[in-house]
N, C-alpha and C positions, 0 to 999 in steps of 0.2 A: 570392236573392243570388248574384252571378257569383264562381266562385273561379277566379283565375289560376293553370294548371297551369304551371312552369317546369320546364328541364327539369334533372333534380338531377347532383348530383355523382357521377356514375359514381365517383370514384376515382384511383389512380397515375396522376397528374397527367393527367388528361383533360380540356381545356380543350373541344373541339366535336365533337360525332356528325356522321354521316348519317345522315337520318331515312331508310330504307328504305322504309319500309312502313306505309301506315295503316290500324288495323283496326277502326274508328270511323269513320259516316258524321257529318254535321252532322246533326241534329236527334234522333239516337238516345238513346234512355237507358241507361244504366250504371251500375253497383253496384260499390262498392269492390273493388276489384281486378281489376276487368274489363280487359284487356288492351287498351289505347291506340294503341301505334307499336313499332315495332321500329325502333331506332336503330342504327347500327353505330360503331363506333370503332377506331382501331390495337390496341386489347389485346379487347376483347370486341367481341360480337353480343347486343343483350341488348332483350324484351321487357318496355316498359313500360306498368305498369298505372294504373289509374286510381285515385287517395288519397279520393274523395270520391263520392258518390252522388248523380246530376242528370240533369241532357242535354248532349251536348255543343252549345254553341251557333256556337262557331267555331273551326276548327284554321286554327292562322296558318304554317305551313309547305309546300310540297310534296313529294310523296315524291322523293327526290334532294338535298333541299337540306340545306347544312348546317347545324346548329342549335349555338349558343354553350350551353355551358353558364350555368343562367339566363333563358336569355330564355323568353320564354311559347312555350307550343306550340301548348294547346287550353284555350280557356273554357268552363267547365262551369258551366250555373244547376243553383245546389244546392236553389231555393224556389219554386214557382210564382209567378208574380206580379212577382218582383222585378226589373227591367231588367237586363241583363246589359251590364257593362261589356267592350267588347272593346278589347283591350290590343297594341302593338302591341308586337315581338319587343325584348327588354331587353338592350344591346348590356351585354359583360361591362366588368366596370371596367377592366380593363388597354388596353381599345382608347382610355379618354379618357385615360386616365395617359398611353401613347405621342402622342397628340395634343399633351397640354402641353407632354412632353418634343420632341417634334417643331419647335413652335414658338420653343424657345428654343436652337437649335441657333447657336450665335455667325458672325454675318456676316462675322468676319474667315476663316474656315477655305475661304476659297475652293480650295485644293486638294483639299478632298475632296468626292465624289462627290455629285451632286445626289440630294436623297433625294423619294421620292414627293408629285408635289400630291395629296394628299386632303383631302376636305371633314374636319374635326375630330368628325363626325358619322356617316362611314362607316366598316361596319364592314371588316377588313381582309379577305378570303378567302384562307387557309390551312387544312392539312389539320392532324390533332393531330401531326402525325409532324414537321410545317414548325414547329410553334410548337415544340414540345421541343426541336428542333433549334437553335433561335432563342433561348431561354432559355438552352441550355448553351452556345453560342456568343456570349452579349452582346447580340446584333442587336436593336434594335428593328425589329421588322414594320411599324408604322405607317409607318416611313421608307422600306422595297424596296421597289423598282416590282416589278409581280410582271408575269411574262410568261406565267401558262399562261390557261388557262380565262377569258375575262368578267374579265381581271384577278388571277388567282389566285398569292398567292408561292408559291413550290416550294423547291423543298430548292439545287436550284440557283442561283435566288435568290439565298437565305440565304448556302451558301458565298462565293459571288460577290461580294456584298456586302459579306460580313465582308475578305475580300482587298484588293478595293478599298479599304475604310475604313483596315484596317493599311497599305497600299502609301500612300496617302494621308496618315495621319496622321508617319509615319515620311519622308515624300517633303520635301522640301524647298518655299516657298514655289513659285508658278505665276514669278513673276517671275527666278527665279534658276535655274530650271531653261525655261526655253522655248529656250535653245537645243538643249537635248539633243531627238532626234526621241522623242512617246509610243508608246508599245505598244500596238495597238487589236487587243482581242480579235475572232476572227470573228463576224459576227451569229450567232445558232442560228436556224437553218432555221425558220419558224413555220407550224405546220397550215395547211394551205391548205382553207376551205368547200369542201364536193362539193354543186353544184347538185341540185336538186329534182326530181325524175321524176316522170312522170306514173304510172310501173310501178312501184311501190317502195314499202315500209311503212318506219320509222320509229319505231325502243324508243329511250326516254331510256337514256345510261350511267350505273348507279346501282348502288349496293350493293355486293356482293364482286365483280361483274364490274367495276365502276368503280376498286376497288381493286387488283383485279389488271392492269389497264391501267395505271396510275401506276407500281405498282410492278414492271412488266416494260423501262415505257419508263424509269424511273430508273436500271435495271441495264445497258440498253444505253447510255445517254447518260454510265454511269460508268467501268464497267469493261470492259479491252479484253479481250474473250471470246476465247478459243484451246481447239479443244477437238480430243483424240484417240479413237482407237476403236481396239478392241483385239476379238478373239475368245478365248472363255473357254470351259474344258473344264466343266460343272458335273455331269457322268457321278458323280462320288465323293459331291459333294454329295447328290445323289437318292438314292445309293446308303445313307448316312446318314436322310436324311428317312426312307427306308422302313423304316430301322432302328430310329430313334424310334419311328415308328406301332406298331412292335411292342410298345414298353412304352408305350403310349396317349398320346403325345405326339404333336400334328397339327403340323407348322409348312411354311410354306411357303419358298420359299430366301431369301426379305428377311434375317430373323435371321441364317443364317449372312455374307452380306452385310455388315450392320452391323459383324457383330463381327470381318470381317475388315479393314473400313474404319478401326477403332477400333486396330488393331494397327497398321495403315500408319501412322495420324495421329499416332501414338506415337513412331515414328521421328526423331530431332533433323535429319535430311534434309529431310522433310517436313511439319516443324510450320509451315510456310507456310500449307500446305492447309487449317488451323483454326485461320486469323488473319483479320485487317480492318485494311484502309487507311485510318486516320485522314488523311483526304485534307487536313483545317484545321490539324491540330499537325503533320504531316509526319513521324506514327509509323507503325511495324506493330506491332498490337495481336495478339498471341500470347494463343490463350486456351489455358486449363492445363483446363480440364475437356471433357468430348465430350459437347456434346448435338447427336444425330442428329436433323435433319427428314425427314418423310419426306412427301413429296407425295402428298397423296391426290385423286382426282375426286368429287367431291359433286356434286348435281342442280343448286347454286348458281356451281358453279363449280371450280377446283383451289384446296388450303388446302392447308398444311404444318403437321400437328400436330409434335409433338419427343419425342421418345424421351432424357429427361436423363439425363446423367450412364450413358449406355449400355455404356461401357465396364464399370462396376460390376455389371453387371446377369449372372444366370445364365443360361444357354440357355430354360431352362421360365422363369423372369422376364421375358426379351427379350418371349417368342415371345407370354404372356400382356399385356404392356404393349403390343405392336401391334397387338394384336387390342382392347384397350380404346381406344385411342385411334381406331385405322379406324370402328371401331361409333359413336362419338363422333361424329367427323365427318361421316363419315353422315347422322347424323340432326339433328348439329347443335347437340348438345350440350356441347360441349367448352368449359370454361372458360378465362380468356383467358389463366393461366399455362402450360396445353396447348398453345399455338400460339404463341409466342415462346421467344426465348431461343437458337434453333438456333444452333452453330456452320460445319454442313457439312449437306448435302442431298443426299438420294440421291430420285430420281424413276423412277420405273416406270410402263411403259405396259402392264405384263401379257402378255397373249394378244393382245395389238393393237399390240405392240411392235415389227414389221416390224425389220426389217437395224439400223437405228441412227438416231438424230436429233443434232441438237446443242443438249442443254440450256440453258437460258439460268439463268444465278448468282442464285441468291437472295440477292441484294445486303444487305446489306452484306459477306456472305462471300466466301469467296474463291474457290471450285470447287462443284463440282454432282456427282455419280455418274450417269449416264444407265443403265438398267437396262433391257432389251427380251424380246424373245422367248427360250425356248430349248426348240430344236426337234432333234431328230434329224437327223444329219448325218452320208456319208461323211465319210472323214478320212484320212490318215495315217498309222500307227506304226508304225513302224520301218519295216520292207516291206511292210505289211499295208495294206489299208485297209477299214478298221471300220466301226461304225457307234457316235456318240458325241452325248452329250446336248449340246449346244453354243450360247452365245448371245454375241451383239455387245454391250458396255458401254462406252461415251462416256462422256468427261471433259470439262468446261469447264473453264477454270482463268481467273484474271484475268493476263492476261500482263503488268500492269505489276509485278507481285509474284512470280510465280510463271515461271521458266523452261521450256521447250517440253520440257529434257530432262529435267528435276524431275517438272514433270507427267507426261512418259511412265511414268519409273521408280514412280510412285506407281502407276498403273493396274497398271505390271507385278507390285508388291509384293501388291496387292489381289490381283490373279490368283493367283498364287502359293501365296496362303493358301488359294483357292478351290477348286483342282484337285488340292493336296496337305492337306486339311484335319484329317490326324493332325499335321502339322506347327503345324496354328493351333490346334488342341487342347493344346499342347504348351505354347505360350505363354500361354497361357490360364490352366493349371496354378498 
């Protein structure tokens, strides 16, 4: 007897995966629980197992593509003997619901925006990020033309959309307004094919690489990056680290970092820095709590686990919660409330941190911390010149939020705390 595997409800509203990874060939057999696919989504990474004991006879996805919650993945004969029904992939209900709704769109609305020809039978390609999006904004998906991938809507899209439908439904007939000239957005620039070489290998984009493409190009395409660089004294700090190690405390200078990012963001100056541009309501969403990201490199790729609510945290707390979360990510294990939620991002390239970069915003936020080398260095003081522990730290900020001199004064305030750190002790208190 064939059983049709679907693929389940992950959860906090996760409408579609990408199937990453198959760990199942066709004709193998398997035992309950035997480990099937690894799917990916905006909130987890999560291996799924097998409900039933057979062979697999058919897997109807490939690795990269994305799978609806529901539809079949992989046919498993559970009986020797019995024909195995293969099933083709079960499009979710809400794609035919937007079809009906699509169809009865009233032919008098001729001023609003033509909405997508799609067959009532295909399914729409959106990422989970574009439909959630899509849900808390009203849009039906079935109706955006989508301009990325083979068709795909994107989040830009969606805004875009929704704009035009309000600019539309609010705009006066076609007929009473054609004297006035319309506003035509510029086209966006569209990927241009890189022809085929005879020299050249060739990997599908899939998985968290494929995620971190999206969402690096969504942050430039959103927000207008301005970033400063500052040189940081971190001599006192070390000086501290070493003091800790005394009473068996190891940390390395992130912690103090954090918790001097968390005193800046605290500042009614600076609560910019741990906000988000509601770009569709036309708000700045000011968050009251700090959850620090902190950029880490995995073998998969870079991931932002979160350090919440980090301002609350004690030094030995901080120092042990980054060290579970790094170990985490690692290996891969982090659950998907570990990697959401960030307010503000601090990124560090370690011992490979060269003079400085310019971070790119893990969008929806508003700035980034860049965090580098810090190496021994003449210097200045007073008449002297020393030798002093010292590293370059880069700021991104979103300049349509955040001012050139605001963002300076942050960096400086960060500093401040870092080179005079009895004084961030103080406030601590």
């Amino acid at each position: 007897m064939a059983f049709l595997f679907k693929l389940p409800d992950i959860g906090e509203g996760v409408v579609e995966g990408e199937l990453t990874k198959w760990l199942v060939e066709d004709g193998q057999t398997v035992a309950e629980d035997t480990p099937l696919f690894e799917v990916l989504t905006d909130k987890v990474s999560a291996v799924i197992p097998s409900p039933r004991k057979g062979t697999v006879v058919a897997r109807h996805f490939k690795e990269g593509d994305m799978v609806p919650v529901g539809a079949v993945v992989v046919t498993i004969e559970e009986a020797a003997g019995a024909p195995a029904v293969v099933a083709a992939a079960v499009e979710p209900p809400q794609v035919a619901k937007a079809a009906a709704q699509a169809a009865t769109v009233p032919a008098t609305l001729v001023h609003m925006p033509p909405p997508a020809q799609r067959d009532p039978s295909e399914r729409v390609r959106a990422a989970p990020a574009t439909r959630k999006l899509a849900r808390e904004m009203g849009v039906d998906l079935f109706e955006v033309p989508g301009t990325g991938e083979e068709g795909r809507v994107t989040r830009d899209d969606v805004v875009s959309w929704a704009q035009r439908v309000a600019a539309g439904a609010s705009a006066p007939p076609v007929q009473a307004a054609a004297s006035a000239p319309a506003a035509v957005a510029a086209p966006k620039a569209a990927p241009k094919p890189i022809e085929r070489g005879p020299d050249e290998s060739r990997e599908r984009l899939k998985g968290l690489r494929k995620r971190i493409h999206a969402k690096m190009r969504e942050s430039k395409d959103i927000a207008a990056h301005f970033t400063y660089v500052d040189e940081v004294d971190f001599t006192a700090i070390n000086e501290m680290r070493a003091a800790l190690e005394r009473f068996g405390v190891k940390a390395t200078f992130l912690p103090f970092v954090i918790k001097a990012v968390c005193l800046a963001l605290k500042k009614p100056e600076f609560r910019y820095l741990n906000a988000s541009v509601d770009d569709v309501a036309g708000e700045i969403v000011v968050k009251n709590r700090y959850h620090i990201g902190v950029a880490a490199a995995t073998d998969a790729g870079l991931v932002v686990p979160v350090v919440k609510d980090a301002d609350r945290l004690s030094m030995v707390q901080l120092i042990a919660e980054i060290k579970r979360l790094g170990d985490g990510a690692r290996d891969g294990k982090l659950p998907g409330e570990d990697m959401s939620g960030s307010t503000f991002t601090i990124t560090s390239l370690g011992k490979l941190g060269g003079m400085f970069a310019t971070p790119i915003i893990n969008y929806p936020e508003a700035a980034i911390l860049g965090l580098h080398k810090v190496e021994k260095r003449p210097v200045v003081v007073g008449d002297q010149i020393v030798i002093r522990e010292r590293m370059y730290m880069s700021c991104s900020f979103d300049h349509r939020l955040i001012d050139g001199h605001v963002g300076a004064a942050f960096v400086q305030a960060v500093k401040g705390y870092l080179e005079e750190p009895v004084g961030m002790m103080v406030e601590l208190v």
